[in-house]
C-alpha positions in Angstrom: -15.1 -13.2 -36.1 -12.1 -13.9 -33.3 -12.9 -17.2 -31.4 -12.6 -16.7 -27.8 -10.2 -18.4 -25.6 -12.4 -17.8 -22.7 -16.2 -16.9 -21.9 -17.7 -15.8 -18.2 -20.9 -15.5 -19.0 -24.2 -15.6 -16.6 -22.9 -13.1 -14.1 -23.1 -9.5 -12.8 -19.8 -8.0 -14.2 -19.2 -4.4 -12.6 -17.4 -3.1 -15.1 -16.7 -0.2 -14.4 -17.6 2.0 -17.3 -20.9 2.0 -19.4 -20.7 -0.7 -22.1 -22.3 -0.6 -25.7 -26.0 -1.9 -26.8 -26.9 -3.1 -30.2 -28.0 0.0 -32.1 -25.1 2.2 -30.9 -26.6 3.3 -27.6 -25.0 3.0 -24.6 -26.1 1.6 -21.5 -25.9 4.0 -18.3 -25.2 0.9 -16.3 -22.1 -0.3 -15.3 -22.8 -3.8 -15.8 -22.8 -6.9 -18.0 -23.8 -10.6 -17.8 -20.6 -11.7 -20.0 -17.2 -11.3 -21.3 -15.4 -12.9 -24.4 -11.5 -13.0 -24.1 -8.8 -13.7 -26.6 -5.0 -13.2 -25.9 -4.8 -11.7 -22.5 -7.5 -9.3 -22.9 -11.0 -8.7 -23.1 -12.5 -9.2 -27.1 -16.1 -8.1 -26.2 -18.2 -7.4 -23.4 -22.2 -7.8 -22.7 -25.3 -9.8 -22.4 -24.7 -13.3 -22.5 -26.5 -13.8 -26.1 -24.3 -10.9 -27.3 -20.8 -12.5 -25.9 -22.3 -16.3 -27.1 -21.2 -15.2 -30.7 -17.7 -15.6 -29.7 -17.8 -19.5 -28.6 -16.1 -21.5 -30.9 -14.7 -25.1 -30.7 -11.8 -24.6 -28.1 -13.5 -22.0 -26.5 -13.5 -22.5 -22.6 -16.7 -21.5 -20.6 -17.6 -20.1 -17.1 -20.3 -19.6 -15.4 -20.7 -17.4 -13.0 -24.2 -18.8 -11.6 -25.3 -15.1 -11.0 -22.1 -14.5 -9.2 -20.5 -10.7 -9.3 -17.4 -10.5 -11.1 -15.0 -6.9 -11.4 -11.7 -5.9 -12.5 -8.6 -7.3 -10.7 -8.0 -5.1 -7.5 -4.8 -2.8 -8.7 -3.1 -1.8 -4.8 -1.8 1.8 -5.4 0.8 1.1 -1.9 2.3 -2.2 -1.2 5.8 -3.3 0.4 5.2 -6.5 -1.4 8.9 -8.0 -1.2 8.5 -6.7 2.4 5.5 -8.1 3.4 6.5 -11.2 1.3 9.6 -11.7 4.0 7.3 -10.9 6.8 5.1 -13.6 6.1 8.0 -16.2 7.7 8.9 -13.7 10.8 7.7 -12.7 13.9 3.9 -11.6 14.2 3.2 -9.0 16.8 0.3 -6.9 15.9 -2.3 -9.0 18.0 -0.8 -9.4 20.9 -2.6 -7.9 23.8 0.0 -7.0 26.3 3.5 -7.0 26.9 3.7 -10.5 28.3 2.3 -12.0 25.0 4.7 -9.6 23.3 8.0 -11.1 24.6 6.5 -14.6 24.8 6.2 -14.5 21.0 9.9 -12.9 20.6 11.4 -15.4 23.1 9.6 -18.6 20.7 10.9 -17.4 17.5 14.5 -16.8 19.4 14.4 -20.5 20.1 13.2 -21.3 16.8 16.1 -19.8 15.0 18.8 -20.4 17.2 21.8 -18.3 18.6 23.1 -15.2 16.7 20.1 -15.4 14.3 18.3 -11.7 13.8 14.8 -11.6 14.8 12.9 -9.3 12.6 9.3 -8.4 11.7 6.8 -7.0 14.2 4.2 -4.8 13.5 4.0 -4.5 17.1 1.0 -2.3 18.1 1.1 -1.2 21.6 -2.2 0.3 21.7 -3.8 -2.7 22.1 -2.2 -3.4 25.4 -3.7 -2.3 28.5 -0.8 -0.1 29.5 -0.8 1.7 26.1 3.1 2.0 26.9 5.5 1.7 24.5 7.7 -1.5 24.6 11.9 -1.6 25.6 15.0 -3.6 25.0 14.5 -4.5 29.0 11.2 -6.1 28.2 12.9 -8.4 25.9 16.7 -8.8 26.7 16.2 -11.6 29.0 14.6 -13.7 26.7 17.0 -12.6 23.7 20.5 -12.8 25.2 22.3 -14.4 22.0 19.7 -13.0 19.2 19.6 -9.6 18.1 16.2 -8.3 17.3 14.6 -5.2 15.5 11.2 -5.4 15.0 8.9 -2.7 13.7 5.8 -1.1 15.2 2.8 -1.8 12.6 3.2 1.5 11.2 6.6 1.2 9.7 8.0 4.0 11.6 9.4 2.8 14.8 11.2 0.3 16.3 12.0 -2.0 18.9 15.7 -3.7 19.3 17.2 -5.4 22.3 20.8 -4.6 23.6 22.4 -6.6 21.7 21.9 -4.7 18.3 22.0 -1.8 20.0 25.2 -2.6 20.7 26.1 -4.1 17.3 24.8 -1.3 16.0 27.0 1.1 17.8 24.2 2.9 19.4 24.5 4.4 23.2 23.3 7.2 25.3 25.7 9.5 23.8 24.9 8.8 20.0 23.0 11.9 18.9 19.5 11.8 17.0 19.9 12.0 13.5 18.1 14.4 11.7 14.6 12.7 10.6 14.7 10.6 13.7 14.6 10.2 17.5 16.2 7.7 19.4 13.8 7.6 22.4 15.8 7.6 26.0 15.1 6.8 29.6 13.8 9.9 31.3 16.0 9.3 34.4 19.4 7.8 33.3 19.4 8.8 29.3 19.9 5.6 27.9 18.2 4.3 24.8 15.3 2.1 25.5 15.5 0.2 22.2 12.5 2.8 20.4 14.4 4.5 17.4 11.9 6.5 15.2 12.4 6.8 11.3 15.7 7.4 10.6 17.4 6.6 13.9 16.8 2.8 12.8 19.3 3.3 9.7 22.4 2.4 11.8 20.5 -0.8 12.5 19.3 -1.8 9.1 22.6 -1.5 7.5 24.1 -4.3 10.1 21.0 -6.6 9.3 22.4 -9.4 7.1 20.7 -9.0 3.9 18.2 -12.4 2.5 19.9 -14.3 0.5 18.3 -14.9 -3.3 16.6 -18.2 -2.6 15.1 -16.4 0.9 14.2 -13.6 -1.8 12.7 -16.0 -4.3 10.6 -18.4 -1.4 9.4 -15.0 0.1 8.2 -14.0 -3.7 6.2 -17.1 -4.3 4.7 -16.7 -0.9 3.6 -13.2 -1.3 2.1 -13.9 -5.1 -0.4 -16.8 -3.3 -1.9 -14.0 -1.2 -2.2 -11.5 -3.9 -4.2 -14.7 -5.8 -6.0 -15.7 -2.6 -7.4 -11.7 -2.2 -7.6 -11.0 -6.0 -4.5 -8.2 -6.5 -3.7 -8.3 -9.8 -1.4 -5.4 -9.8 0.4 -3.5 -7.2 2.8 -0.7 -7.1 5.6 -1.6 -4.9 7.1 0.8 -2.9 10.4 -0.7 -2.6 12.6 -0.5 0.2 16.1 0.0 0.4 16.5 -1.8 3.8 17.5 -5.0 1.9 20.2 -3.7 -0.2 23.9 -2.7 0.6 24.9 0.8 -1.8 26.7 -1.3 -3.5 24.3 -3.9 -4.7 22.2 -3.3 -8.1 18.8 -1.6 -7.2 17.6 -3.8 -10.7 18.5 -6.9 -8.7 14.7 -6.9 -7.3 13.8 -6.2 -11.1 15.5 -9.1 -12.4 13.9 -11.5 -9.5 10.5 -10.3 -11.3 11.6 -10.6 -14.5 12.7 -14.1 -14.4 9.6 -14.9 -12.5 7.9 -13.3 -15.5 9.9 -15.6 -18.4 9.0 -18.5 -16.1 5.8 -18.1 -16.1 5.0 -17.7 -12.0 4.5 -14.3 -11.6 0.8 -13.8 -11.3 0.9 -10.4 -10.2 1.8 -7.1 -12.3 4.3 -4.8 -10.9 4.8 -0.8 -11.3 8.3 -0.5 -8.8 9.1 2.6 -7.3 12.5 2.9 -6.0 14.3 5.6 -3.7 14.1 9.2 -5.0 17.6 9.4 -3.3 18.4 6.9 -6.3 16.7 8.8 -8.9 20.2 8.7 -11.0 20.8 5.3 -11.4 17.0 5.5 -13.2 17.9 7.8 -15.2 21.6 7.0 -16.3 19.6 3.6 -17.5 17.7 5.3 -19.6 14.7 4.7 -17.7 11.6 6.8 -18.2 7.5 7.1 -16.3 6.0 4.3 -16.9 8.7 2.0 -18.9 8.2 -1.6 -19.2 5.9 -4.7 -19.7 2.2 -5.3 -19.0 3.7 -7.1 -16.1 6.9 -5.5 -15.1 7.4 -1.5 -14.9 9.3 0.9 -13.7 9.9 4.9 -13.7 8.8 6.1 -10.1 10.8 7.5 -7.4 9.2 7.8 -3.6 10.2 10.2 -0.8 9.6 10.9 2.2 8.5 14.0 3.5 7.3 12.7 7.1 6.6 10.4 9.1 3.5 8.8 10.9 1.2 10.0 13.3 1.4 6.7 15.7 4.8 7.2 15.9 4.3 11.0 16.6 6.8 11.5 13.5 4.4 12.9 11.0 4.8 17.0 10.7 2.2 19.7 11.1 1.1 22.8 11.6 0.0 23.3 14.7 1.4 20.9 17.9 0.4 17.7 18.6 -2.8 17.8 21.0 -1.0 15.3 23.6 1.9 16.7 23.8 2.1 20.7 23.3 5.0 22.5 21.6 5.8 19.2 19.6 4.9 19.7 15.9 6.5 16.2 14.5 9.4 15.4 12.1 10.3 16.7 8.8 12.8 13.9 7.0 14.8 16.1 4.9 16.6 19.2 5.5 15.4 22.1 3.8 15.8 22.0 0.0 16.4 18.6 -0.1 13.4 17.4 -0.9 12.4 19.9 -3.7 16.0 19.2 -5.1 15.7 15.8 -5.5 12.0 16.1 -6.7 13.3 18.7 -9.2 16.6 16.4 -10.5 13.8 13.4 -10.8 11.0 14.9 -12.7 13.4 16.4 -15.0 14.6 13.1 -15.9 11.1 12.2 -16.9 10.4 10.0 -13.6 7.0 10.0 -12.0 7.2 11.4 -8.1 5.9 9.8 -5.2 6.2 11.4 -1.6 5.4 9.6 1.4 3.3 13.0 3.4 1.2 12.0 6.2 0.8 15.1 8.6 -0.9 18.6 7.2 2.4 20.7 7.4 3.9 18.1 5.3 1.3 17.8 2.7 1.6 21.7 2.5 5.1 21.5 1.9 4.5 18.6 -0.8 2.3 20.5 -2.8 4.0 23.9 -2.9 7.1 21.6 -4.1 4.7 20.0 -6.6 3.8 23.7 -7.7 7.0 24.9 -8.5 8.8 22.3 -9.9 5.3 21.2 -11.9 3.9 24.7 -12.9 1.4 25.0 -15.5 1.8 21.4 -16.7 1.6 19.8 -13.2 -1.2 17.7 -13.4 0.3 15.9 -16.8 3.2 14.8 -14.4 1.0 13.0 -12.2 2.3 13.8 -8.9 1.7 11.8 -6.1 1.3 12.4 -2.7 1.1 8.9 -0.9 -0.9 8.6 2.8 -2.0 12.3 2.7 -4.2 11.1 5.9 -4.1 14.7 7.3 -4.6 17.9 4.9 -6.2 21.4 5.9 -9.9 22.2 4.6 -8.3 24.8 1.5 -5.6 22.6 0.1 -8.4 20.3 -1.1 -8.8 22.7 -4.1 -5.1 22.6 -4.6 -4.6 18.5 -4.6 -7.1 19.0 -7.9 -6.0 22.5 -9.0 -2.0 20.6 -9.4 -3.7 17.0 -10.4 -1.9 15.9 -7.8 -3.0 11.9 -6.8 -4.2 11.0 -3.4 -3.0 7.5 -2.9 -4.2 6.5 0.2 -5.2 3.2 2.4 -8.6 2.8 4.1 -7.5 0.8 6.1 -5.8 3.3 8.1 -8.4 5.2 9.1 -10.2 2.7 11.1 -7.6 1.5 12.7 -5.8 5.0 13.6 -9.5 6.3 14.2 -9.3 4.5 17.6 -7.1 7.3 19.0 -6.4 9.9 16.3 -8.7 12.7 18.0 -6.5 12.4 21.7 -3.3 12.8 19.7 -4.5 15.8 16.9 -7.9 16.9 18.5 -11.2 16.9 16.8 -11.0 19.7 14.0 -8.0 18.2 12.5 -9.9 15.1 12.6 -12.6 15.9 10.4 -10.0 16.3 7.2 -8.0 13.2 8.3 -8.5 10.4 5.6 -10.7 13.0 3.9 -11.9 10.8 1.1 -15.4 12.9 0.6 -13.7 15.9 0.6 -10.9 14.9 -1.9 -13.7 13.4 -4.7 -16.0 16.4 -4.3 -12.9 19.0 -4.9 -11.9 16.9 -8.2 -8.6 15.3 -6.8 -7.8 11.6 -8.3 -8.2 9.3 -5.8 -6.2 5.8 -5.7 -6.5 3.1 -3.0 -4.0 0.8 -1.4 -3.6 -1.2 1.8 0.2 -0.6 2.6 1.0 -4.3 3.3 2.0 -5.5 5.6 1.5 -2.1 7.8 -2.4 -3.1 6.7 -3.5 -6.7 5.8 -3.4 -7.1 1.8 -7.0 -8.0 1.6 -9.0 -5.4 -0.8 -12.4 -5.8 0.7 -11.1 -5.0 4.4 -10.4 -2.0 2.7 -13.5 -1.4 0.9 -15.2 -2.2 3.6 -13.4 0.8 5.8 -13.6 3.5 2.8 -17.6 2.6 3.2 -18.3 2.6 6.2 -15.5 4.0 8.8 -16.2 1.4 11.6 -13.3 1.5 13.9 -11.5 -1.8 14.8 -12.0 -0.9 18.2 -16.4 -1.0 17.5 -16.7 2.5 19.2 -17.9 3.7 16.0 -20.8 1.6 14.4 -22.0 4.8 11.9 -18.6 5.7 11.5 -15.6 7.8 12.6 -16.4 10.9 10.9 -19.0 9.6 8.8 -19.1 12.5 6.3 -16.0 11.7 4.9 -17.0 8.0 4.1 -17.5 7.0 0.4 -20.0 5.5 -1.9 -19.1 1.8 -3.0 -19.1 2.5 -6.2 -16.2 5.0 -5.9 -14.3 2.7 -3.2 -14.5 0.2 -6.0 -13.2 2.8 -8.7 -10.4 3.8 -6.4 -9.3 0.3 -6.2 -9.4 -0.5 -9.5 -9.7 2.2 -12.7 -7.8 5.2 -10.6 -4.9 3.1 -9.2 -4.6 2.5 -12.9 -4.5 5.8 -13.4 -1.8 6.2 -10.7 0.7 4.4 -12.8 -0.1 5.9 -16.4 -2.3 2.9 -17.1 -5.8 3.8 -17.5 -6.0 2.6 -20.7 -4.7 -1.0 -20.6 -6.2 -1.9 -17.0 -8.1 -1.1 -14.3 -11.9 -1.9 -16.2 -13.6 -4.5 -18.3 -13.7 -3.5 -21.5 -12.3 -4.5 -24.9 -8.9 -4.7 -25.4 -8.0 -4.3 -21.4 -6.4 -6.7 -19.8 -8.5 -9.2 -18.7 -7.5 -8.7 -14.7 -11.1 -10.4 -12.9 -12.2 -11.5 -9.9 -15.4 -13.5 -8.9 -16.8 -12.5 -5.7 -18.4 -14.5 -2.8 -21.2 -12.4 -2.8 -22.7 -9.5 -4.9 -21.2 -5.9 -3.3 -24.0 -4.2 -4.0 -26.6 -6.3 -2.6 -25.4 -7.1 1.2 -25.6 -4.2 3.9 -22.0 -2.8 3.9 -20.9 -3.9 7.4 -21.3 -7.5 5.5 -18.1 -6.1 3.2 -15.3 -7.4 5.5 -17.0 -10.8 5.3 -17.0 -11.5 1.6 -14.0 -13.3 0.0 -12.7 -13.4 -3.9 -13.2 -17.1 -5.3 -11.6 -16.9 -8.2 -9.0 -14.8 -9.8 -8.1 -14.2 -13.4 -4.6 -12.2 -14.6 -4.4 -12.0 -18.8 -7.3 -14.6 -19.2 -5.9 -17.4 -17.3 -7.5 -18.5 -13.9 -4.6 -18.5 -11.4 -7.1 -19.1 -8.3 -10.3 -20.8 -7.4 -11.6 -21.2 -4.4 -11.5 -24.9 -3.0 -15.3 -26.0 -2.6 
């Protein structure tokens, strides 16, 4: 019999799949009291007496004291080198009014010093009492010698001063490009420094890029959070904000590959790159799915729309709060299904960013044609899909199509969704209820940093739609909240699934990866609002424990 390298034993292990009973049968329950596991992965899985056969003279043991232990949270949408940069810049989203706002801009202008770009954000002007959006005038005076772009928490606006304006070449007579709006003074037509989507390209090209060793500390920093809130795998949707055309789009992979041969990268990465830069995939010979248990790549993401705080994402019907305004489509017809059609052809998995109902239509009829009969082999993604009418449900599952979307979302947008869409189109916003029942495969993610990267905030949201705001204490449209069993499932064995990995990660059970975290508290056991309040203690990536909790 294999010694084990390593034994948790004396726990409640959600597993996430029935495991085996002596005599052949098989438990209904989805839990154990042990693991054995030898090489990276899981040997044997089961009572504590059945696992105790594996102990040998090396082995090392731990004991969970009755603690519950799952697989490693797998985050089916991060911006990890993204949020791994934004841990060192400006912080916005808290601030409660506009004074605050340009208080924090105006202390991290004198922390860097003249000529230094100020960047971050995730500015959120909801939270102030004027609910108005910000301007460059709000900040100029406080930012005469540093240009600044900072982003609004949803990714899909922002906020610069005059001075990049200016560096970027923007004035009132600079059109809108198409995917964008470059917001303007009622009264005289200048720009106010808001440039939605696209309109912020002309920015992001001037911004000086990181330079390797930025790139490298902002690595290590990100990998301690994903430790500290137990992600042991995300799918990184990269972005192409950091990189010149003429830089290498593997210079990211390399990063992670050297952090990989070294020994320091505790976190397993699926990439997704550009579908605009689907050929440079596919000249490398690059394929769905290609790659090591901890470096992949061989997805391409698009976007199709925008987001609904920004008023950017696209649907059918107009936006409640402002009439005869249906939002913004990012490509011109046929581009999208072009470039989806070029990609899957070159054997790359697809990955479209559709957030509003008209664009989630317009994903899925792409997804149809291009897919066809053997669609749902492809594993089509549809990332967000926060806002989808009652009968495409059926189609999602009809097409396989995956439903990678963030919790998160919907209970901080659930504050003031209904005043901006209405209440029908409501109901089906982060319709998680309605896409399990139809049959679509559901994955979870938080978007970091748009959301914070801890899993159980997440968790938390899918089970019980409390709104950040506490308006909601039975939840914002509480019939399309989830069981936490499947919240857990969608964090864990489906986001697997998302990536073509079902079968190496994603649940405890012989010969998967041993990806494990011990929780504060058993899930099951405390009243759901209790969720948000629990903490990982200890984190496990191919066997080895690469965080404990400090007692």
């Amino acid at each position: 019999m294999v010694e084990a390298e390593v034994i948790v034993s004396n726990g409640r292990i959600w597993t996430g799949q029935p495991y085996p009973l002596p005599g052949g049968k098989v438990t209904p329950a989805i839990f154990a009291e042990a693991v054995a596991i030898a090489n990276g992965r899981f040997l044997a899985v089961g009572s504590n007496q059945q696992i105790k056969v594996y102990t040998g003279r090396n082995t090392k043991i731990i004991d969970l004291q009755g603690r519950m232990a799952m697989p490693g949270f797998i985050d089916s949408h991060v911006h990890f080198i993204f949020g791994s940069l934004r841990i060192s810049q400006v912080y916005l989203k808290d601030a409660p009014n506009e004074a605050e706002f340009a208080h924090r801009i105006a202390q991290k202008a004198r922390e860097l010093g003249p000529g230094k770009w100020i960047l971050g954000g995730t500015w959120d002007e909801t939270n102030w009492p004027s609910s108005r959006l910000p301007t460059r005038w709000m900040i100029d005076p406080v930012t005469p010698e540093a240009p600044v772009c900072v982003e609004r928490y949803d990714g899909h606006e922002f906020l610069a001063n005059s001075l990049a304006l200016q560096l970027a070449g923007i004035t009132k007579h600079t059109p809108d490009p198409p995917g964008g709006v470059i917001v303007r003074d009622s009264s005289t037509g200048e720009p106010t420094g808001i440039l939605k989507d696209t309109a912020a390209a002309a920015i992001e090209k001037i911004i000086p890029r990181p330079s390797w060793n930025e790139f490298e500390a902002a690595l290590r920093a990100g990998l301690i959070e994903a430790r500290r809130y137990g992600v042991t795998s995300v799918q990184d949707m990269y972005l192409s904000r950091f990189w010149s055309p003429n830089d290498s789009l593997f210079d990211l992979i390399q990063l992670l590959r050297r952090a990989e041969s070294e020994g320091w990268l505790t976190c397993r990465f699926y990439v997704l790159t550009p579908i605009e830069r689907w050929e440079q995939l596919a000249q490398a010979g690059v394929r769905r799915a290609s790659g090591s248990d901890f470096l992949r790549v061989g997805a391409v993401k698009g976007f199709a729309d925008g987001s609904t705080g920004s008023c950017t994402s696209w649907f059918h019907e107009d936006y409640t709060d402002q009439p005869g305004y249906f939002g913004v489509p990012r490509q011109r017809h046929g581009e999208m299904e072009s470039m989806v059609r070029s990609a899957d052809a070159a054997g790359l998995q697809i990955a479209v960013h559709a957030i509003g109902d008209r664009a989630n239509t317009e994903m899925l009829e792409i997804y149809e044609r291009v897919g066809g009969a053997v669609a749902a082999a492809r594993r089509f993604r549809i990332e967000h899909a926060q806002h989808v009418r009652p009968e495409e449900f059926a189609k999602f599952a009809e097409l396989g199509v995956i439903a990678s979307m963030q919790p998160y979302h919907a209970i901080d947008d659930g504050r003031w969704l209904q005043n901006r869409i209405g209440l029908e189109r409501s109901r089906t916003s982060f319709a998680w209820r309605s896409m399990l029942d139809a049959g679509v495969p559901l994955a979870f993610g938080t978007d970091w940093p748009i959301a914070p990267l801890n899993p159980l905030l997440g968790i938390w949201a899918a089970v019980t739609r409390q709104t950040l705001d506490h308006k909601h204490p039975e939840g914002w449209i509480p019939e399309q909240r989830v069981t936490l069993g499947e919240a857990l499932r969608a964090y864990t064995q489906a986001s697997a699934y998302a990536e073509f990995q079902e079968k190496v990660k994603g649940t405890i059970a012989p010969e998967m990866l041993a990806d494990m975290v011990v929780l504060s508290a058993d899930l099951f056991s405390v009243p759901a609002n209790q969720i948000k309040d629990e903490r990982v203690i200890l984190t496990m990536v191919g066997g080895k424990v690469v965080y404990q909790e400090s007692v």
